[in-house]
N, C-alpha and C positions, 0 to 999 in steps of 0.2 A: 504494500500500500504506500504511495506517493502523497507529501504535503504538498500543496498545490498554492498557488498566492496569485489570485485574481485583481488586478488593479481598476475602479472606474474613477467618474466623475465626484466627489467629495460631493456627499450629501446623498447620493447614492447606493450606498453600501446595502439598504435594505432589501433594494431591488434587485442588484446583484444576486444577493444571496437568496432572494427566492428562486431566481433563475438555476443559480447553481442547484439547490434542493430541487427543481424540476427535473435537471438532468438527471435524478436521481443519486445524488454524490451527498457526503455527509460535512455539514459546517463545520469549522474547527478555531472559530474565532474573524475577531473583525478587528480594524486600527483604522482612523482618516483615510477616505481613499483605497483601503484594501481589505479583502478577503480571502479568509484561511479555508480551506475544503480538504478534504482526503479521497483521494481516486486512483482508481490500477490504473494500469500503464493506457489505456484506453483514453481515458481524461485527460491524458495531455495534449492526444488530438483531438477530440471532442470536445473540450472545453474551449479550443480555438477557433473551430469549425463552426459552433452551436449558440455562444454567449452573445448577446445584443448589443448587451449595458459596458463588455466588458473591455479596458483601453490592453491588457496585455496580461498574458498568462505566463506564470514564473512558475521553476521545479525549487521546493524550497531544500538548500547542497546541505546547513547546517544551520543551527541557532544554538547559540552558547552566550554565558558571561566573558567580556573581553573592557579588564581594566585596562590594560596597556598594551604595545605594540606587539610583546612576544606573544602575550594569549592570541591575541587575534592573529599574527604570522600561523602559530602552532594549530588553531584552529580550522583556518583554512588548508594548511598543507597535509591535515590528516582527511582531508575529502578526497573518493579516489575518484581525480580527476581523468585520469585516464581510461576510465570506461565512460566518458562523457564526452571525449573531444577525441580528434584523429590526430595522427601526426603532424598535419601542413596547419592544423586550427590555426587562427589567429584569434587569440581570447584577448577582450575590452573590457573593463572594470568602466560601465559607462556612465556608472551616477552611483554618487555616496550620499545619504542621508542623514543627519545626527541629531540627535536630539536627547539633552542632558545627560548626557554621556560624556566619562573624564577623556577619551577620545575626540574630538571635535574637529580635529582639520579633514575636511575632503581629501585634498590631496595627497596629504599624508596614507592616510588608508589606502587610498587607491594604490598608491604605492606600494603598499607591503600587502596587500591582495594578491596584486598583478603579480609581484616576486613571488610570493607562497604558491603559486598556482603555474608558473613557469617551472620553480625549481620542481615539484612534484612529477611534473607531464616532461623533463628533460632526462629525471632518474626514471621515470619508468619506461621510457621510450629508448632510453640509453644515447641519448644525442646532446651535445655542448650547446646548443640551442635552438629554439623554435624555428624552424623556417618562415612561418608566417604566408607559407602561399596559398591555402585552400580558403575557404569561406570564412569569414566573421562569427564570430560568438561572443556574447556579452553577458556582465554578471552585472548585478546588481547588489551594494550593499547598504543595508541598515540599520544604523546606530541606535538602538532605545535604552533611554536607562542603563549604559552599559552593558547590554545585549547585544551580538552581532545576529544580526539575518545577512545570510550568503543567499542569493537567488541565482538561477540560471535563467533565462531568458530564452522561452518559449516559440513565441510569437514573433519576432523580427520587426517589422514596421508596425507603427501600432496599432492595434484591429480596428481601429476608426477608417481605416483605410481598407473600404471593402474590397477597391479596384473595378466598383462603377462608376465612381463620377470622373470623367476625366477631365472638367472644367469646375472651377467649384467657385467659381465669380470672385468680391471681395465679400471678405469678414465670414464664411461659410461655416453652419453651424455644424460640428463633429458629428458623424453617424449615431456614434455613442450614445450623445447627449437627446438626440433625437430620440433615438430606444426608449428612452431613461423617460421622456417626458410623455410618450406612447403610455408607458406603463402607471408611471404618476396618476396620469389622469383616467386609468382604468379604462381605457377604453376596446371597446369589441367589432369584430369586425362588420359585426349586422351596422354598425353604426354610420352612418354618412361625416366623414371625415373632409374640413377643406381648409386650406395653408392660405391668407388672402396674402400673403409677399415669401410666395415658395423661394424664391431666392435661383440656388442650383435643384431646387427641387428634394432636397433631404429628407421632410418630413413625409410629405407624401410618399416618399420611394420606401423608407422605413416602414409605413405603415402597411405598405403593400406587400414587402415582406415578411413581417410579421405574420397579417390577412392570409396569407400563401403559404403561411408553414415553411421558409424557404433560407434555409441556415445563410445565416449574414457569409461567413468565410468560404462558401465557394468561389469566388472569384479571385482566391488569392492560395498562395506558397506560406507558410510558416517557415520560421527560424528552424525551431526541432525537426524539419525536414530536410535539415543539414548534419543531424548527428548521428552519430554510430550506433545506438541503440533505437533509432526509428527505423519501422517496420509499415517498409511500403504499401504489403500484399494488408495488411489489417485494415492501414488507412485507407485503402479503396472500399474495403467493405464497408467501412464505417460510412465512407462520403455514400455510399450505394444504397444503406438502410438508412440517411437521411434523407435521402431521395426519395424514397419509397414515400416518407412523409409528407411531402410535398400535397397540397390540394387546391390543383389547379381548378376545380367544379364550383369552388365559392363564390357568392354572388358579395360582393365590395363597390362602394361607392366612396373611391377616394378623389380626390380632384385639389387641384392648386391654381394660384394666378396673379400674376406682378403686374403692377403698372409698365417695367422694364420689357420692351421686346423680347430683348437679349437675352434676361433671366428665363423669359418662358422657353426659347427657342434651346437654353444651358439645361433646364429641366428635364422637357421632353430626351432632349438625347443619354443623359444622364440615366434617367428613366428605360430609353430605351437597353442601352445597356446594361442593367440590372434585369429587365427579363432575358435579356441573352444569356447571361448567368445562371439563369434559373432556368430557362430552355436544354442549355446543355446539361444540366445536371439533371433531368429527364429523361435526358437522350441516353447519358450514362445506364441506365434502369429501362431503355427498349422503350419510352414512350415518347408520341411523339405531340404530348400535350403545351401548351403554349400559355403563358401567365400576362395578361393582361395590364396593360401600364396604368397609372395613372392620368388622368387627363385634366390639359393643360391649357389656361387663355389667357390673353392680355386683356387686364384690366382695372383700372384702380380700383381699392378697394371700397369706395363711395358710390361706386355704380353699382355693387352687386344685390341679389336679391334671394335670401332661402328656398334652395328648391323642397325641399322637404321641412316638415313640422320640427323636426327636433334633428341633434347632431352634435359635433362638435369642432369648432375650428380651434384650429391649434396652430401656431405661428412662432415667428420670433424677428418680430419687426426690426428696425434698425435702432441702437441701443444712443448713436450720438459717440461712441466710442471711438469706430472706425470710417464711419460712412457719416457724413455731416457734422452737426455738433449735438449738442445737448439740446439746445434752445429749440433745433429743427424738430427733434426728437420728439421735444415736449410738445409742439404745435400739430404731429401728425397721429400723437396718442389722443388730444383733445379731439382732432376731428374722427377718431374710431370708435366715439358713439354713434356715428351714423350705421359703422359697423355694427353695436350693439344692436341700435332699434331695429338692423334687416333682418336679423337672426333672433328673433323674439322665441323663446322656446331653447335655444343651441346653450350646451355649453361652453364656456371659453379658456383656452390655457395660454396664455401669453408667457415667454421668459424674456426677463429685459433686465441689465445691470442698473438702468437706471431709478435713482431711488426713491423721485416724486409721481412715478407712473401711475399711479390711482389715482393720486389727486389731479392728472392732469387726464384721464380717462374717463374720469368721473363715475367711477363704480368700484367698491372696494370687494375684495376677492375674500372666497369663503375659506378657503385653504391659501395656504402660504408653503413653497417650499424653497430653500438657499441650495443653490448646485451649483458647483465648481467648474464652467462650462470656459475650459482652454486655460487661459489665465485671466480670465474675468469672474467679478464674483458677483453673478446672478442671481434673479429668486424668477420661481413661476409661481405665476398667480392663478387661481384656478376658480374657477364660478361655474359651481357646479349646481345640480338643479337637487339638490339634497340638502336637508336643513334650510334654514334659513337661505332666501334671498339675499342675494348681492346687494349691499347698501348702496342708492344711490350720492352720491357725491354734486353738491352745486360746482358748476366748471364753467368760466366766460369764456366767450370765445369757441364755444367747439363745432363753429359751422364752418363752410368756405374756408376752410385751413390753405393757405397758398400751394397749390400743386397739386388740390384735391377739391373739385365743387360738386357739394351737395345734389345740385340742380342738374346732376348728369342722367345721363339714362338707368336706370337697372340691367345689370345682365344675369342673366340665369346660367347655372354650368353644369 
């Protein structure tokens, strides 16, 4: 049995770990940001393949007390790192984290990691030193309370990075985070889902995935499919019984749409290459069924009009962060009660780092949650049709917002 160390978005850990208990795999602890599980050798690629929420899956090498530099040298070089790496590895110590621990320099550690794990892998290969010509491998180390975590690194680029989008516009929100706010907001797939500033399209393409049963990592290579104890012939079975999962028959009503051309035009293809994804891993399994995209129109979101009684739109408008300022920000949230009154019945999940958005929305949100989306620190606000009503808010100003007139058409989508 393998300890496992799941990384997401901060604020997220509970989600996470329900996902992981779905997988059927057993919790083993939680920290900011991370989650403990325990899984056979199966879980290291399923966990990769399978997780939504999750930014990177780690093999956890050891965890001990390490007051000074020798513990932790002697720590790490009794890990037998040579049933983990090959001869040409090139091993990366690529982030040290510390926290009140009599150890504290990054560098430092890194340093007598990287040596503890070299001299190991040169005596037991019997070589004066690493070549350094095959593939990358990277450990992760961290510092608590004078506790060393040694991690291996799983997953290689971060699993946010399904390998559909191949355009992600400016300020594009992580797949991840997308999952993460899918799940927040409970939502199902009978439900009529719509993004009014899809952006590159993320949410709706998460949602569709999810809707489809249709494992976020096939579109991509993991790290652990570089090391000596990965077991190619398994991981085909595994991608082939996740396939199997797949339900392309579901009826979904997901849809998105920007005022931007361009954003719709980055969607749709984005889009489009995430059922290609999902096409060939059908194809894998002899079928020759086909997953239906989201769909996509230009339009501001003051022209639009609820095609159905109830739903819920879920977004992540521009924060003033990266894309405009604050000021802009706060004038295009006052005019998205126009948005509110079209969607009479819909619930709302907005994430935005900015931290007068209610007040300048003019409706205060029944749930409140802070998620750690990149290096911005967020909250989603959530108006849901449970308990109490969203409190209205008095807000001047939230009509004919410049770049956005009331007095537009309606469009249906």
């Amino acid at each position: 049995m393998n300890t496992l160390v799941a990384l997401c978005p901060v604020g997220a850990e509970k989600i996470l770990g329900n996902e992981i208990k779905h997988l059927g795999y057993k919790l083993a602890g939680n920290a900011p940001g991370r989650v403990f599980f325990e899984g056979d050798n199966d879980a290291m690629f399923r966990a990769n393949l399978c997780l939504r929420t999750a930014d990177r899956v780690f093999l956890q090498m050891a965890k001990y007390m390490a007051q000074d530099f020798d513990q932790l040298f002697d720590g790490v070089y009794n890990i037998p790192w040579q049933d983990f790496f090959k001869k040409d590895s090139k091993v990366t110590v690529d982030k040290v984290r510390c926290y009140r621990s009599k150890l504290n320099s990054e560098h430092a550690i890194q340093s007598i990691v990287q040596k503890a794990i070299y001299q190991k892998l040169t005596e037991k290969f019997h070589m004066s030193s690493m070549p350094e010509t095959g593939e990358e491998s990277t450990v992760r180390v961290y510092m608590d309370q004078d506790e060393a975590l040694i991690l291996l690194d799983l997953s290689g680029l971060p699993l946010h990075k399904r390998g559909y989008r191949v355009d992600g516009g400016i300020a594009p929100l992580r797949e991840t985070v997308a999952a993460v706010l899918l799940q927040e907001m409970m939502w199902h797939r009978k439900t009529p889902l719509h993004d009014p500033f899809c952006g590159s399209g993320t949410i709706p393409i998460e949602a569709a995935l999810y809707a489809y049963n249709v494992a976020p990592g096939f579109g991509r290579r993991f790290a652990l499919e570089n090391l000596p104890f990965y077991n190619k012939r398994r991981a085909e079975e595994i991608r082939k019984a996740e396939a199997e999962k797949i339900r392309p028959d579901v009826e979904v009503r997901i849809t998105g749409s920007d005022i931007s051309t361009e954003a719709v035009e980055r969607s749709k293809k984005n889009a489009e290459y995430a059922c290609v994804m999902a096409g060939r891993a059908l194809q894998s399994i002899g079928s020759d069924a086909k997953i239906i995209r989201p769909d996509f129109i230009q339009a501001d979101f003051v022209e639009l009009s609820a095609p159905y009684e109830n739903g819920l739109i879920l977004c992540n408008p521009p924060y003033g962060e990266r894309i405009g300022d604050e000021e802009q920000a706060a004038e295009l949230y006052k005019g998205m009660d126009e948005l509110w009154n079209s969607f009479k019945g819909w619930e709302f999940g907005i994430i935005t780092s900015h931290k007068e958005f209610q007040e300048n929305f003019g409706h205060y949100a029944n749930l409140l949650k802070d998620i750690k989306a990149g290096n911005l620190d967020t909250t989603l606000y959530m108006y849901t049709n449970s308990g109490d009503k969203a409190k209205k808010v008095p807000v001047k100003n939230n009509r004919n917002v410049k770049g956005h007139n009331s007095k537009e058409r309606k469009v249906k989508f």
